[in-house]
Wavefront OBJ file of the C-alpha trace (Angstrom):
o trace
v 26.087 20.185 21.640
v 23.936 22.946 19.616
v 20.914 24.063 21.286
v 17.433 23.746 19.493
v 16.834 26.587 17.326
v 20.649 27.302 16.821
v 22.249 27.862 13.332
v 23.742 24.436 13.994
v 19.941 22.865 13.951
v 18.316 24.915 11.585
v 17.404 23.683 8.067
v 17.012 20.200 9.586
v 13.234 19.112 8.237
v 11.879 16.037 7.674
v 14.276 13.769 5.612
v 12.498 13.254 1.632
v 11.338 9.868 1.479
v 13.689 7.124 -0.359
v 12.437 5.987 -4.073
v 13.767 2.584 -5.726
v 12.680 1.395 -8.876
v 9.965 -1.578 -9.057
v 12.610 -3.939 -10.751
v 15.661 -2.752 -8.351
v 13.925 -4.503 -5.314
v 16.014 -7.252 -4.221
v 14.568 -7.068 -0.364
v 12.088 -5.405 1.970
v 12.477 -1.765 1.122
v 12.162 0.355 4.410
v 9.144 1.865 5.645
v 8.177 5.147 3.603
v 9.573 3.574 0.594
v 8.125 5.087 -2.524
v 7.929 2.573 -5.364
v 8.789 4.311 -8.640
v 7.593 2.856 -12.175
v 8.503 3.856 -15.957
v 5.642 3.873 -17.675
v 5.963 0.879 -19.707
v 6.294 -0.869 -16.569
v 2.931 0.900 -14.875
v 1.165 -0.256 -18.038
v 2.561 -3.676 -17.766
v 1.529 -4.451 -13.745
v -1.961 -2.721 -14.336
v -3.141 -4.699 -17.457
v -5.179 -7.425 -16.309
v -6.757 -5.428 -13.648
v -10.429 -4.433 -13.717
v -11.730 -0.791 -13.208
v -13.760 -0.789 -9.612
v -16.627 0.907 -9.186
v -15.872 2.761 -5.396
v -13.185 2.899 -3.020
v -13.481 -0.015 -0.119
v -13.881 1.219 3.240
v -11.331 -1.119 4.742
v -8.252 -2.905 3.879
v -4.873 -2.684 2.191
v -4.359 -0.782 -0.635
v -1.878 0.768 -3.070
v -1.796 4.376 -3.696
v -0.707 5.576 -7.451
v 1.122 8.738 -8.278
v 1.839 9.241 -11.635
v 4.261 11.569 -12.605
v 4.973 13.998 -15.831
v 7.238 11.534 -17.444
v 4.592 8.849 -17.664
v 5.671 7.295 -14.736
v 4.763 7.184 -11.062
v 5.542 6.665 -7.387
v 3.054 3.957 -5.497
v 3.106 4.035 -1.672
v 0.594 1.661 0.612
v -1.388 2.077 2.991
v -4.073 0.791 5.604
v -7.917 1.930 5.248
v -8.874 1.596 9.042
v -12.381 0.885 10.605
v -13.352 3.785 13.373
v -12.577 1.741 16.797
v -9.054 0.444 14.888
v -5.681 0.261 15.342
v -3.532 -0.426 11.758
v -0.210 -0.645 10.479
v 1.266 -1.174 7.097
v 3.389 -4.039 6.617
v 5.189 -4.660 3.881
v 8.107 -7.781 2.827
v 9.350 -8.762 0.152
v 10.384 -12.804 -0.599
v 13.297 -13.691 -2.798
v 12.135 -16.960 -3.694
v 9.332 -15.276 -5.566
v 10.353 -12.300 -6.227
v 6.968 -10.551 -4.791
v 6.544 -7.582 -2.799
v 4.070 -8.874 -0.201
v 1.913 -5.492 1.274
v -0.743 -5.891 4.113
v -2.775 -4.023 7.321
v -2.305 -5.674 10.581
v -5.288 -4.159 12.528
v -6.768 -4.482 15.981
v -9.355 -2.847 18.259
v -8.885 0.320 19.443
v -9.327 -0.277 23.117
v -9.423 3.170 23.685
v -12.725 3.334 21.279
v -16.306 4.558 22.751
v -18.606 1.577 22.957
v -21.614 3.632 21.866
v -22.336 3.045 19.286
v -20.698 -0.256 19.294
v -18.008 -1.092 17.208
v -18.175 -1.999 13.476
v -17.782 -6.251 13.474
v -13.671 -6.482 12.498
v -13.323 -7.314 8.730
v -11.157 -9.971 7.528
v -8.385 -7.318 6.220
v -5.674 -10.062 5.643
v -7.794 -12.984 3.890
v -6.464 -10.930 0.694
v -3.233 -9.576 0.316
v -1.953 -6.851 -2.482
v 1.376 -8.241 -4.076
v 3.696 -6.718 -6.609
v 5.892 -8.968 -8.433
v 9.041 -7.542 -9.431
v 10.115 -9.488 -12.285
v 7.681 -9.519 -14.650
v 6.337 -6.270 -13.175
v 2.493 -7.021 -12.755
v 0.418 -6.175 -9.834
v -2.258 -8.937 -8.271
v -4.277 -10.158 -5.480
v -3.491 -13.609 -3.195
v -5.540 -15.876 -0.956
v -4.632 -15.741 2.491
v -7.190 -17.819 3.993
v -10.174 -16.322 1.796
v -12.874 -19.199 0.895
v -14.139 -17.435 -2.131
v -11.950 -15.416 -4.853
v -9.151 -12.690 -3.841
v -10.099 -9.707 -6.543
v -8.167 -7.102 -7.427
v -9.276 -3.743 -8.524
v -8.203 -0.081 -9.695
v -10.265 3.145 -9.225
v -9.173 6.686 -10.070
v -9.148 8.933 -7.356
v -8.473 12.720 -8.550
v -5.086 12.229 -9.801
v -3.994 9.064 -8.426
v -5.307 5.506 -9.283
v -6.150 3.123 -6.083
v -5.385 -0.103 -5.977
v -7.387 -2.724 -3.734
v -8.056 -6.466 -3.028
v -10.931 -7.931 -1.663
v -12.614 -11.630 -0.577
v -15.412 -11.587 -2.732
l 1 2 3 4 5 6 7 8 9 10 11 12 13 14 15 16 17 18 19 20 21 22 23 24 25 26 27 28 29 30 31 32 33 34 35 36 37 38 39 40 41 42 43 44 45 46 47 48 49 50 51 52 53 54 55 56 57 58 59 60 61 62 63 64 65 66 67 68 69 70 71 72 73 74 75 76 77 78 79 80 81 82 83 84 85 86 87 88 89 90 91 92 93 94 95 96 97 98 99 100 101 102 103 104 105 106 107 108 109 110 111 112 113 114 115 116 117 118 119 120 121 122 123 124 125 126 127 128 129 130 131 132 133 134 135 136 137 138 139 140 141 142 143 144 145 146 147 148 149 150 151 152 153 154 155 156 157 158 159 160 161 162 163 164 165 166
């Protein structure tokens, strides 16, 4: 067995993350999964959305990359609260063919009471879905009472996507 720092072990980094095309998606891709679009199909899942004004400070959302070709990679990710705990969850159901993306958060027990913690947002009322086939990107209820909106702001380079109960 080679030793740590041996020629054997050396070169070894961390492995490049795993890309599969929005309409190749037949199941949950694994976590780290970048989700590459052609251009055509970017344009396609982003035309009914509305330009947002401001990033939300909690909640899912889905990061855009685009790329020199006129495509792009999207990845998602959880906007936390201070005195929170989230992951990213993503699945993907067959029946619908919809990539299903949400935070599962909880309270950091390990946060300081003072000042005392921000009240817990509903983070899953709304969930961010991509539907594979026709590509289009949307919001869904899960539980909100009013209307699931779905938004995209440019940030720098990328565009953010986010849903909210509003």
């Amino acid at each position: 067995m080679p030793k740590t720092g041996s020629p054997a072990s050396a070169g070894k980094g961390p492995k490049p993350p795993r890309i599969v095309n929005v309409e190749s998606i037949k199941a949950t891709p694994p976590a780290g999964t970048l989700i590459h679009f052609s251009k055509e199909q970017w344009a396609s899942a982003i035309r009914d959305i509305p330009q947002g004004k401001a990033l939300p400070k909690y909640g899912s959302r889905l990061a855009y990359y685009p790329l020199p070709d006129g495509g792009g990679a999207l990845q998602g990710d959880c906007i936390q609260n201070p005195c929170e705990i989230c992951r990213f969850r993503q699945r993907f159901d067959p029946q619908t063919m919809q990539l299903v993306f949400e935070c599962l958060c909880r309270p950091d027990p390990h946060c300081p009471e003072d000042p005392p913690p921000p009240p817990p947002p509903a983070s899953n009322v709304c969930r961010l879905v991509v539907q594979v086939n026709p590509v289009r990107i949307f919001c869904a209820s899960n539980g909100c009472n009013r209307t699931c909106r779905v938004s995209i702001v440019r940030d720098g380079q990328r565009f953010v996507i986010t849903c909210a109960c509003r």
